[in-house]
FILOZA-996596 format. One record per residue (C-alpha): residue in three letters; x, y, z. Coordinates in steps of 0.001 Angstrom, whole numbers, always signed. Layout:
  code       xx       yy       zz
   ALA        X        Y        Z
...
//
This chain:
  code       xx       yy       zz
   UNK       +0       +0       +0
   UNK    +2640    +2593     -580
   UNK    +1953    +5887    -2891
   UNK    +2919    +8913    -4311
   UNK    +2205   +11783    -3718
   UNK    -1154   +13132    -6084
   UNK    -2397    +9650    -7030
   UNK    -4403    +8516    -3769
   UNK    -7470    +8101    -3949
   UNK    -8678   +10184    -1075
   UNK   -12058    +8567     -373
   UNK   -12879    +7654    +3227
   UNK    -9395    +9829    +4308
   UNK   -10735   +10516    +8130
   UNK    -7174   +11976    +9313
   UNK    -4310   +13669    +7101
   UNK    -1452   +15696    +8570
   UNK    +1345   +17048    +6536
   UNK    +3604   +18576    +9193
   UNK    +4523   +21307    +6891
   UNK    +5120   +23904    +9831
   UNK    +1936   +22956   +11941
   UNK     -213   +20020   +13318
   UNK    -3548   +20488   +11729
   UNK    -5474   +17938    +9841
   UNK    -6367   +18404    +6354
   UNK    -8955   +15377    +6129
   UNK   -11136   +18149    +6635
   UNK   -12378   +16535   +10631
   UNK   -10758   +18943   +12502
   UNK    -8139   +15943   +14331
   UNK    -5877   +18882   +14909
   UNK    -2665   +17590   +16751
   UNK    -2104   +19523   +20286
   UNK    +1947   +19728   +20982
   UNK    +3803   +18227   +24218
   UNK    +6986   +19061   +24773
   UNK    +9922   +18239   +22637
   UNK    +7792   +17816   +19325
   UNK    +8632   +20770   +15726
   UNK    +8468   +20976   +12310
   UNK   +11835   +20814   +10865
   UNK   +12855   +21642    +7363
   UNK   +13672   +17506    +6765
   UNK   +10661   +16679    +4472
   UNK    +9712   +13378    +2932
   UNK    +7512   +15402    +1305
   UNK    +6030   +19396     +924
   UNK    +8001   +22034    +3420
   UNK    +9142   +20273    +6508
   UNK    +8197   +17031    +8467
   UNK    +7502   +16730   +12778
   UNK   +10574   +16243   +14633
   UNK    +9672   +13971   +17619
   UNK   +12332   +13764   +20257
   UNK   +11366   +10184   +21438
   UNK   +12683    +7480   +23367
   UNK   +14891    +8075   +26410
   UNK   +12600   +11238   +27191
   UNK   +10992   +11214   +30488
   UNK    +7182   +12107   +30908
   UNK    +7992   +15979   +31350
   UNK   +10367   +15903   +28046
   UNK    +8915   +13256   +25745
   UNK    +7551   +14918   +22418
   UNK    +4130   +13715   +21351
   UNK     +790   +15349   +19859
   UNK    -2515   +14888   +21342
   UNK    -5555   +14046   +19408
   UNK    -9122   +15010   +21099
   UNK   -10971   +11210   +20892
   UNK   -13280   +11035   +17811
   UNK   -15627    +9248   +16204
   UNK   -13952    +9908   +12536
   UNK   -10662    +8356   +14137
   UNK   -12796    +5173   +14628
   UNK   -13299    +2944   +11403
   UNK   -15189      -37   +12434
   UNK   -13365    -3244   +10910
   UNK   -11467    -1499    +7802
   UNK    -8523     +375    +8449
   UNK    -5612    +1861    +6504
   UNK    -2545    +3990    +8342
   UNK     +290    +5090    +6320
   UNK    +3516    +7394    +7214
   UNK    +6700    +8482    +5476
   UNK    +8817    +8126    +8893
   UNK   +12562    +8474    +9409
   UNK   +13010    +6902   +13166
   UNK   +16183    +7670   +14841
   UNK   +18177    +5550   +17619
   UNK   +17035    +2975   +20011
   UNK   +12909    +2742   +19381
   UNK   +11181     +397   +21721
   UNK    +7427       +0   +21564
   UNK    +7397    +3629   +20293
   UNK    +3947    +4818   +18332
   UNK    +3953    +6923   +15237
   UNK     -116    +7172   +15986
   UNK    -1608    +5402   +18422
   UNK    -5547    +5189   +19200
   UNK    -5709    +4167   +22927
   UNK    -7875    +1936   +24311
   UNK    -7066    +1719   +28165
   UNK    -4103    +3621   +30156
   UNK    -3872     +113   +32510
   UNK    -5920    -3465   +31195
   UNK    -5414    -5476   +27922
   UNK    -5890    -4754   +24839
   UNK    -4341    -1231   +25559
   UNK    -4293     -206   +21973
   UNK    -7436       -7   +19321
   UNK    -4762     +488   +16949
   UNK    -1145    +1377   +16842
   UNK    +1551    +1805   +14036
   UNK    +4961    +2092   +14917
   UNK    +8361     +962   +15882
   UNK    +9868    -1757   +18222
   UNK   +13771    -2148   +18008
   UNK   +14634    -1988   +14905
   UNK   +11385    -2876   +13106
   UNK    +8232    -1834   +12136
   UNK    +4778    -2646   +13731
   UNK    +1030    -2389   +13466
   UNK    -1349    -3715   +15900
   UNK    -5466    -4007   +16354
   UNK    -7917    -5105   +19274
   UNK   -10556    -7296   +18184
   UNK   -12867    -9131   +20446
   UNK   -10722    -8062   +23611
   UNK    -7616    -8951   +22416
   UNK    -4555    -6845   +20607
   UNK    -2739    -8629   +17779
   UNK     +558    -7198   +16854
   UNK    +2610    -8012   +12945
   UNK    +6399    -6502   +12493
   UNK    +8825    -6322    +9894
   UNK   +12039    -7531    +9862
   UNK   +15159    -5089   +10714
   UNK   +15400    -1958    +8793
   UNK   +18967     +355    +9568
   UNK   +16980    +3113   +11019
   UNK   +18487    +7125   +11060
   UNK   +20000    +6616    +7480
   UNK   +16976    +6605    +5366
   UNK   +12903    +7513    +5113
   UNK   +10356    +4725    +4756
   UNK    +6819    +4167    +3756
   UNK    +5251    +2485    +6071
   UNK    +1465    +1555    +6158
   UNK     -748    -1079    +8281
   UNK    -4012    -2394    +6724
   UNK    -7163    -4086    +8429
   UNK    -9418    -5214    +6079
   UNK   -11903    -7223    +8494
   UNK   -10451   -10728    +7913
   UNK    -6635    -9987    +7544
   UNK    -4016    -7337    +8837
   UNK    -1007    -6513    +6453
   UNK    +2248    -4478    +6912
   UNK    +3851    -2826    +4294
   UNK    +7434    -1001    +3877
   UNK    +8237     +897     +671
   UNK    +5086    -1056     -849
   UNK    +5563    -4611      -94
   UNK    +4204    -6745    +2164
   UNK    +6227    -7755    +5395
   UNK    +4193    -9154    +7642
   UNK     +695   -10501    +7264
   UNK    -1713   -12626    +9618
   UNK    -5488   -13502    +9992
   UNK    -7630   -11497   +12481
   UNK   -10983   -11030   +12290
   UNK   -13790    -8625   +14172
   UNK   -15053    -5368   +14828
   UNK   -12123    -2713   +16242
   UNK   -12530    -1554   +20129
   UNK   -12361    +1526   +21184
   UNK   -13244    +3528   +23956
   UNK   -13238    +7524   +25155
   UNK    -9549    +7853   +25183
   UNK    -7414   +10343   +22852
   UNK    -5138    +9229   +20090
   UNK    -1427    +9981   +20020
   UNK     +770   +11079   +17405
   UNK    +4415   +10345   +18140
   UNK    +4104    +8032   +21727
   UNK    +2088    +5034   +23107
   UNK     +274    +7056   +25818
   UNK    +1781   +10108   +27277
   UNK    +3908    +8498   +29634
   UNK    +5818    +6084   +27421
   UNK    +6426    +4831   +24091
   UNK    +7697    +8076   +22579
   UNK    +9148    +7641   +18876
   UNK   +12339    +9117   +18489
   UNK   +12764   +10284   +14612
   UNK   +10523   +11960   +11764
   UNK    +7138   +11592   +10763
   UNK    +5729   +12993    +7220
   UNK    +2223   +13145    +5434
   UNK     +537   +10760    +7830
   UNK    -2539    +9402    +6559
   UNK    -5436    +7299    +8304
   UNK    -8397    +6076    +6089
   UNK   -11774    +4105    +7098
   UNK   -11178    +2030    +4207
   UNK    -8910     -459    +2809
   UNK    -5813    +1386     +117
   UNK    -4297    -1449    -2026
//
């Protein structure tokens, strides 16, 4: 599921931020990005003007750079999904989100959806039926190049994909859970997880992209 800029089919786009100098959402549903901490734009694009600089892992709660998203019912497809990202991560990454829709701060399945980084790979997980099923890539040399990276739920399977292919794949079936809680650009909650790198033209869709 990788693209180019100017030939997506936009259809069903429910979130869309471009970091070009700000954190608003041009989906047109108002998921404007609220800024904690060590989190700005920084002329390093992927793509358009600049791209969010997220200072990441290591950080402690009063330093970790993140964006808040209000919790809403645009940022909650039912049981088709698509998130995609240019991202550039940088150092040690460790369960570290690039968005994350949160589920619960303290029980299982913690995450309604999550795309991100663990080590030196990429992730995406979804809660179905009470229970969070995670797929990752294999080891990518982070710091020394962008990738595409995009996680895909169509109601029957979840798929990773880097640079357009397929990494990781497995069945999973069921409607997505979510609750009241905000989403998270750039960390797992606002405590932990914090992504340490650069994220560009992050998309999330209520519909499959192939």
């Amino acid at each position: 599921s990788g693209y180019a800029e100017g030939n997506v089919d936009m259809t069903g786009n429910v979130g869309l931020w471009h970091m070009n100098g700000n954190w608003l959402d041009s989906s047109g549903n108002n998921n404007n990005g609220l800024p904690n901490n060590n989190v700005s734009p920084l002329s390093e694009p992927q793509l358009g003007t600049n791209s969010g600089y997220f200072g990441g892992y290591g950080q402690t709660y009063a330093t970790g750079g993140y964006l808040i998203i209000n919790d809403s019912a645009s940022l909650k497809p039912v049981n088709t999904i698509s998130i995609s990202s240019w991202a550039k991560p940088v150092g040690s990454q460790i369960d570290n989100a690039i968005i994350n829709k949160r589920y619960s701060l303290s029980n299982a399945p913690f995450n309604s959806y999550i795309l991100g980084t663990n080590g030196s790979k990429f992730a995406f997980c979804i809660a179905t039926g009470g229970q969070q099923t995670c797929i990752s890539s294999q080891d990518y040399t982070f710091a020394t190049a962008w990738y595409h990276v995009s996680g895909v739920y169509d109601g029957s399977i979840m798929k990773l994909y880097v640079n357009g292919a397929v990494v990781a794949s497995t069945l999973k079936t069921g409607n997505i859970n979510y609750s009241n809680l905000s989403s998270y650009i750039g960390s797992a909650v606002p405590t932990d997880g914090y992504y340490k790198g650069y994220i560009d033209e992050l998309a999330l869709f209520n519909r499959v992209l192939r």
